[in-house]
N, C-alpha and C positions, 0 to 999 in steps of 0.2 A: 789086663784091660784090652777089650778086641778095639780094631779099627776104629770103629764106631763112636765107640766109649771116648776114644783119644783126641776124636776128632771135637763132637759135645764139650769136653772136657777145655779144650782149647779156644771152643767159640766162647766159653763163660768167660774165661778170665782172659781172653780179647775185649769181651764186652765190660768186664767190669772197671778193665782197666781205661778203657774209651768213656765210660761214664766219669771213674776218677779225673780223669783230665778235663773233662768238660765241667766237672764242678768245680774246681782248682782255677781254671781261669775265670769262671761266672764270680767266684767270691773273690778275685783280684780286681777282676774289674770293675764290678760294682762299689765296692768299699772301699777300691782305692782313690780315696781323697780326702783330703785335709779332714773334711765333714767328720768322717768317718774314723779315718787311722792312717796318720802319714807313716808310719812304718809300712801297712799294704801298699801305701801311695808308694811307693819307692819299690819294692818287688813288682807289683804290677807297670808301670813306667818302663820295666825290662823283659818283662816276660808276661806279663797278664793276656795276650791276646795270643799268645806264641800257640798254647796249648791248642787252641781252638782252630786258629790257621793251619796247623797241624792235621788236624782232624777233617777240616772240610778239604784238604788237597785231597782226597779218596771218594768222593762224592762228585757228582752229576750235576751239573751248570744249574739247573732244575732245584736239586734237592740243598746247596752253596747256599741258593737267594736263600730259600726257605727257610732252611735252619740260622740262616746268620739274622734274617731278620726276624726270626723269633726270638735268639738268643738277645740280640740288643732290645727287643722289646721285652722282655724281663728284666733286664738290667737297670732300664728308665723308669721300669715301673717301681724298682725299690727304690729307685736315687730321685723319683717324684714324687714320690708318696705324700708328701709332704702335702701335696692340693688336696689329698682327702679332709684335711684340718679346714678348709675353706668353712663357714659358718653358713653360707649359700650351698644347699646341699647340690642345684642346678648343676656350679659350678666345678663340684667336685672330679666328675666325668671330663672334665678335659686333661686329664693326665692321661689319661687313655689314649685320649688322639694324637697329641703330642710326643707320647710313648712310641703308638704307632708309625709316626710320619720318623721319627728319630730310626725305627727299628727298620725301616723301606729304605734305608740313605745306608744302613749296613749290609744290609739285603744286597743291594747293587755293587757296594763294594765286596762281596763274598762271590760274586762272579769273577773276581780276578785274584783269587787266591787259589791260585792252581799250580803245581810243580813247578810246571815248565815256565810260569812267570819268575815263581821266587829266587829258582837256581838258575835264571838266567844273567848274566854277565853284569847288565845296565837297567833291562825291564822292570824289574823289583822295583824301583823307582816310584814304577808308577803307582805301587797300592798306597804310600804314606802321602802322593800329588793328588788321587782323585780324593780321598777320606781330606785332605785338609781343603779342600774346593767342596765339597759335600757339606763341610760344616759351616765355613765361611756363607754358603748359601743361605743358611737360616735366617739370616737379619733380612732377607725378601720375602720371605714367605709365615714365617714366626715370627712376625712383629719384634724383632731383633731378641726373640729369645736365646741366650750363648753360655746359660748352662751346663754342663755336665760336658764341657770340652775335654778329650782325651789330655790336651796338654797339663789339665789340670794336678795331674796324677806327677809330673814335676813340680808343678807349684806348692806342694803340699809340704817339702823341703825351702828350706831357707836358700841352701847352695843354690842348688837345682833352679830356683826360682829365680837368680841371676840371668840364667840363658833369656830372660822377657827383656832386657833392656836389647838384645840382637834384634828379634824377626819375631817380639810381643807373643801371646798365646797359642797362633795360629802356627809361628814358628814350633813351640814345642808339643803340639798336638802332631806334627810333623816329622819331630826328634822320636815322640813316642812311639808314634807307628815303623819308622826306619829302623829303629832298635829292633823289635818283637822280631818284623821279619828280617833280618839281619840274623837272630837266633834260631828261627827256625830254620832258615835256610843252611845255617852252620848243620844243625841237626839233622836236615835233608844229604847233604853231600857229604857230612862227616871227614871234615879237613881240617886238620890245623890252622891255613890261610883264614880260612872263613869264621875258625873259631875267635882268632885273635882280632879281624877287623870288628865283630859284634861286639867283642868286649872292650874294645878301644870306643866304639862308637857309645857304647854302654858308660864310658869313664867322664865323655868328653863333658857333659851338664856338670858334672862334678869337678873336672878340673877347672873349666872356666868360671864359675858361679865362686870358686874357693880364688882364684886371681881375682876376681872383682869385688869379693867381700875385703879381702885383703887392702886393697888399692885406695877403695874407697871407705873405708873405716878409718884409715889414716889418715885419708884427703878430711873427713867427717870433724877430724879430732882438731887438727890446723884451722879449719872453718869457725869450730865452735869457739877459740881462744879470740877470734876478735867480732862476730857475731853472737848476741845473746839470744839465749832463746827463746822460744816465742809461748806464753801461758794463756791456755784456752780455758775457758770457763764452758764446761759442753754440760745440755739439760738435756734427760733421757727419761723413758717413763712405758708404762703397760696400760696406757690409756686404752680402753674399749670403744668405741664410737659408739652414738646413742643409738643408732640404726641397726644395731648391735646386739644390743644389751637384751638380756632375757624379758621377754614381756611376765608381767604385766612391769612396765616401768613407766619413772615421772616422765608427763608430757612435759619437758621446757620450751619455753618461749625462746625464739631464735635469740633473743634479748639474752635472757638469760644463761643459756646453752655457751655463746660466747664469752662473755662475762667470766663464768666460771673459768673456761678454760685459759683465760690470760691470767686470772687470780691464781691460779696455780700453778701458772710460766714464776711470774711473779714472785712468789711464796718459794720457788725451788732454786731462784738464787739470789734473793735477799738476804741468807746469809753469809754471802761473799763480800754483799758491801761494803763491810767497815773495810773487814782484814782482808783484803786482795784487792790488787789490780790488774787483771787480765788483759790482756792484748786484742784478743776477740770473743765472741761470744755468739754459739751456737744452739738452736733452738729447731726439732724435729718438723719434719713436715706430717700436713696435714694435722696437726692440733688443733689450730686454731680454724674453728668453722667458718663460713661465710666471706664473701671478698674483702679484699685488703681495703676499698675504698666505703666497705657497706660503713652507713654511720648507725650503731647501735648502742655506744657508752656513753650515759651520762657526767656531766661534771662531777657530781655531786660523789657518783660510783666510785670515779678515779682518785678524784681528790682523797677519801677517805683509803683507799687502796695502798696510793703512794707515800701517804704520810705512816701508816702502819708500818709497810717495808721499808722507806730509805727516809723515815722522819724531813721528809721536802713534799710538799704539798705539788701537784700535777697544775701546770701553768696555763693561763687562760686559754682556752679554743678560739678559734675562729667563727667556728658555727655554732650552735649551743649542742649538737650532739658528735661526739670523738668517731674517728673508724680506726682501724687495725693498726694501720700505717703511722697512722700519730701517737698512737701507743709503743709501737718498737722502737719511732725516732726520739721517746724521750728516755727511753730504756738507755738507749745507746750511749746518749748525752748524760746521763746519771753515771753510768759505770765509765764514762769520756774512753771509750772503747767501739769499736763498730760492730753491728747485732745482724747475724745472717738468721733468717727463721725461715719456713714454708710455708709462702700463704698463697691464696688464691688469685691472681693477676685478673684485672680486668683492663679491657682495652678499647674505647668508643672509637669504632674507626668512622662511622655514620651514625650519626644521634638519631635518624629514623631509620637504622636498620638495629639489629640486637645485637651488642657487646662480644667479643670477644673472651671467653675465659683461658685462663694458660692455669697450671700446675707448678707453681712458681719457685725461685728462691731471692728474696732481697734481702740487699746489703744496705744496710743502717747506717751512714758515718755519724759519727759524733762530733763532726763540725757542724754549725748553723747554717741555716740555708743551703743546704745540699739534700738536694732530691735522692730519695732512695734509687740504687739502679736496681737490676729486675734482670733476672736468667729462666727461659722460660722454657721446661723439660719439653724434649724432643722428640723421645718414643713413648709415645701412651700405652698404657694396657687395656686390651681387651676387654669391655664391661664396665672394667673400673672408671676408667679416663675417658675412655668414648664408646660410642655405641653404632658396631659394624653395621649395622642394619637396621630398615624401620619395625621390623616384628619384634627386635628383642626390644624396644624401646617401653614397651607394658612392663614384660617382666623386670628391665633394670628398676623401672617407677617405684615398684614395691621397697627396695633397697634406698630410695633417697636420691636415684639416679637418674635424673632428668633433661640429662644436655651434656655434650660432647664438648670435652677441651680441646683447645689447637691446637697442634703442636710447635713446639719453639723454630725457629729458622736456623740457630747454630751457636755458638759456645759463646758468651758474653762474662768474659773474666773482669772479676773484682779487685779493683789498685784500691793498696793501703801500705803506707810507712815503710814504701820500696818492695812489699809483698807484689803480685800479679796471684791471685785466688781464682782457681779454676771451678764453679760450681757444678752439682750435677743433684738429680735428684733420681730417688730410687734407685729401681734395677738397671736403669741405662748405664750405671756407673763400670756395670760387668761386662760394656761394650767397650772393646778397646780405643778404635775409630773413634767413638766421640768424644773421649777423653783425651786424646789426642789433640782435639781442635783447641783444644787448653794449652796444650803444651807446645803447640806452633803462634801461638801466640803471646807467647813469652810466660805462663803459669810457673809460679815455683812452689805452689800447692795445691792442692786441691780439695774440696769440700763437698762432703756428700748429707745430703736429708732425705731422712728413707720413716718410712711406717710399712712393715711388715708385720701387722695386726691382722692380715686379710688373712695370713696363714698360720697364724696365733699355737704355742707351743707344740710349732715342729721344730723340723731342720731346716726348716727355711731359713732361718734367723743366721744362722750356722753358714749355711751353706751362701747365703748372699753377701756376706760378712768377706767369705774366702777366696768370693769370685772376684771382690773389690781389689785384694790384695795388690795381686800382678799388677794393676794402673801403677803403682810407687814405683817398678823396679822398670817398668814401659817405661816410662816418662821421668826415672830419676826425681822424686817428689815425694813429700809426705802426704800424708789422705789425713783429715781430721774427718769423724764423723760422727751425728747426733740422729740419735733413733727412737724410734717406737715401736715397744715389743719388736727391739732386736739390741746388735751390739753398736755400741757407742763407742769412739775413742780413736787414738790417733799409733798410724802405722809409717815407720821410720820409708825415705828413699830407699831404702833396703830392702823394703818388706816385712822388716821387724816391729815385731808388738812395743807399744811405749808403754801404756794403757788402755785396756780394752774391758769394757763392764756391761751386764745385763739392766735393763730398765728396771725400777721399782712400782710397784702398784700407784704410787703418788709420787708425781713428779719431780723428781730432784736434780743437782746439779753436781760437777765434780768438777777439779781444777786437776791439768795436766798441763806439766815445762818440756816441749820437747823443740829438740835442733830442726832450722830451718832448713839443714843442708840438701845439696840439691847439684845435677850435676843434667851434660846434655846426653843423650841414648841415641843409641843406630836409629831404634825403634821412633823417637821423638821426632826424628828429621825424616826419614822415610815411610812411617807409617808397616803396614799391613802390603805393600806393593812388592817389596823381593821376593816375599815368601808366595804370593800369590803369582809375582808371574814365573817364580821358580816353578812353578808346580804347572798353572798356566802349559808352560814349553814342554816341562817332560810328558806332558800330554797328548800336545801337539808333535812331539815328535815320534811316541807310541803309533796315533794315528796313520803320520807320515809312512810307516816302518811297514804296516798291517797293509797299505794301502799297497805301497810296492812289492808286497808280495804276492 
């Protein structure tokens, strides 16, 4: 073989082996999550980004950006795929941007993935402080989109998934990134010292997440010998919206359209009646169309409705026609239980200006004369919930979308029988922060109502399911939750599944007994603030460091 040959020869399987690597981490990192396959979740968590960091220390400040923020805009674009399912085909195309803006936030961090950072002493630091400030950013700019966070790829383990009750998500999006380069860097210098701290720092989610299962499994067990535990009556379903539905379909009358939809609430746990008595009782949001105060049911409707289901005839109105609100509060009083469901909040702040709508969830008590109270979601989505600008206001029209909801002011926990019920509605649930303001306010659970219909059999169902998770183990709490086209059911302080079920075509209902146990977290008293000004400082001190030189 002459020179020549030897040299070719060598650049192939340089390149091939430089592609093997770059595909090895692209398929850890994309798939590693719960979503996906928590076994990836847990090799990628230690090395998924290693390979890659690897590969761009040999690369041009220039060519870092480029390749890194390509590489994470492939990676969003399978782990978002999920918006192409949107029924709105408009809507589809914002995975793309999303993908993109996620793939620019890598891009800038692939400018400091260079030798002379990783194998330095202290600096390293700074790549896992700016990636967890990079993402922390999204709730400004992404209408608090918090998705497809590196730390998720710990969450995706039970153990691992302890480390959230320290410094929450953003903590282990933090752990993840310290790890990888912690490996690479071992790999760079090739030492013993540097091998052994990666793999101690690779252990540590695993040994403390295995001390805190421990601790608290036992505290769980002492808890539950003189607290009972608590029996949810949760209704879950693959309800369509009629806005929906394949044309050519029936016109219903707004009359009607409602109607049905409580006959069917209705119908899905009427057979709880006789034989169960539930504690509380859970009902998905966005079911039931039209405001909580619209008056749309007849006597005559109900009357025959409630003697069908619970053989007790529906008790005199006030007005001769019912609205939504007087139908959950006799729900409640029937099952002598309180009824959280998702209706539409209306709010007269001036009778000669226009009403206030919220995206709601109320609590039912099954005492008399007690006002329903009302939690009114906080981050809206895009399109769905409000409408960013006057031009898209034609095209949302088409959709049934004619007017922007407010957003809520802040967390309005629900007291019941020594309970504090934190509510949330939707995807805000996957924001840490605001699930927090539950847990500074004394919450020892929390309840979520979601309708993930908009993304109808993807991963989304899946995947918002997983992003819920981490709140139980932040906040020491269990999470009850009722859905539409998604998953329903309740997940231990732990993070562990009690019961968890997919909706049926027609709306039914399931009973689950799970411990109230509940305890206080780093994360519940401080929030999102160590981890941010940890990273904050190592920042500030990089800068510092740059400057006096």
């Amino acid at each position: 073989m002459t020179t020549l040959q030897a040299f070719y020869h060598a650049l192939d399987i340089a390149h091939v082996k430089r592609t093997l690597r770059l595909l090895f981490s692209f398929i850890l990192v994309t798939f590693g999550q719960a979503a996906y396959s928590h076994t990836i979740a847990q090799v990628a968590s230690v090395i998924g980004f290693t390979f890659l960091f690897y590969e761009l220390t040999k690369h041009s400040p220039k060519r870092r950006f480029l390749f890194g923020t390509l590489f994470f805009f492939l990676v969003q674009c399978v782990e978002l795929f999920w918006f192409t399912y949107h029924p709105v085909v408009a809507a589809r195309s914002t995975f793309l941007l999303l993908a993109g803006l996620m793939g620019l936030q890598f891009g800038l961090l692939s400018l400091l993935i260079t030798k002379k950072i990783i194998t330095s002493r202290f600096t390293f630091l700074l790549i896992p402080a700016v990636w967890t400030l990079l993402e922390w950013s999204r709730f400004t700019w992404c209408s608090g989109f918090y998705f497809n966070l590196v730390g998720m790829q710990l969450a995706a383990n039970t153990t691992t998934l302890q480390t959230a009750s320290l410094f929450g998500l953003f903590g282990m999006s933090f752990w993840v990134m310290l790890t990888n380069v912690l490996v690479v860097r071992a790999f760079i210098v090739r030492k013993a010292l540097a091998w052994l701290l990666a793999v101690f720092v690779a252990l540590v989610p695993y040994l403390y997440g295995a001390w805190h299962l421990s601790v608290h499994s036992k505290a769980q067990e002492i808890y539950d010998l003189t607290h009972k535990p608590m029996q949810a009556l949760i209704v879950h379903s693959k309800k369509v919206p009629e806005e929906f539905k394949p044309l050519p379909r029936p016109r219903l009358t707004p009359q009607k359209r409602a109607y049905t939809a409580w006959k069917e609430l209705i119908e899905a746990i009427a057979p709880f009646y006789a034989k169960a008595k539930p504690d509380l009782i859970l009902m998905p949001e966005g079911v039931i169309p039209y405001g909580s105060q619209t008056a749309l049911f007849y006597p005559s409707q109900l009357n025959s409705l409630f003697l069908d289901a619970f053989k007790v005839p529906f008790p005199p109105l006030l007005n001769s026609v019912a609205c939504s609100e007087e139908i959950a509060s006799e729900v409640a009083k029937i099952f002598n239980c309180p009824l959280i469901i998702g209706l539409e909040g209306i709010e007269h702040v001036n009778y000669s200006d226009r009403p206030l709508y919220y995206n709601s969830a109320f609590f039912f008590s099954n005492k008399p004369n007690i006002p329903p109270q009302r939690y009114d979601k906080q981050v809206l989505v895009p399109m769905g919930e409000y409408i960013p600008c006057n031009f898209a206001k034609k095209w949302a029209a088409k959709y049934g979308i004619y007017d922007s909801f407010t957003p809520g002011k802040g967390a309005e926990p629900f007291e019941y029988n020594g309970h504090v019920i934190g509510a949330s509605v939707c995807y805000e649930e996957t924001v840490g922060s605001l699930m927090r303001q539950n847990s500074v306010q004394g919450a020892t659970m929390l309840v979520n109502l979601t309708d993930d219909y908009w993304f109808p059999y993807s991963k989304l169902a899946l995947q918002h399911f997983e992003h819920a998770r981490p709140r139980t183990v932040e906040n020491g709490v269990p999470l009850i939750r009722s859905c539409n086209f998604g998953i329903s059911g309740v997940v231990d302080s732990l993070g562990r599944d009690v019961l968890v079920k997919e909706g049926d075509e027609v709306p039914s209902g399931f009973l689950v007994s799970f411990s109230t146990y509940h305890y206080p977290t780093l994360y519940g008293k401080w929030g999102d603030l160590p981890i941010l000004l940890l990273c904050a400082i190592l920042c500030l001190l990089f800068i510092k460091k740059s400057y006096n030189k």
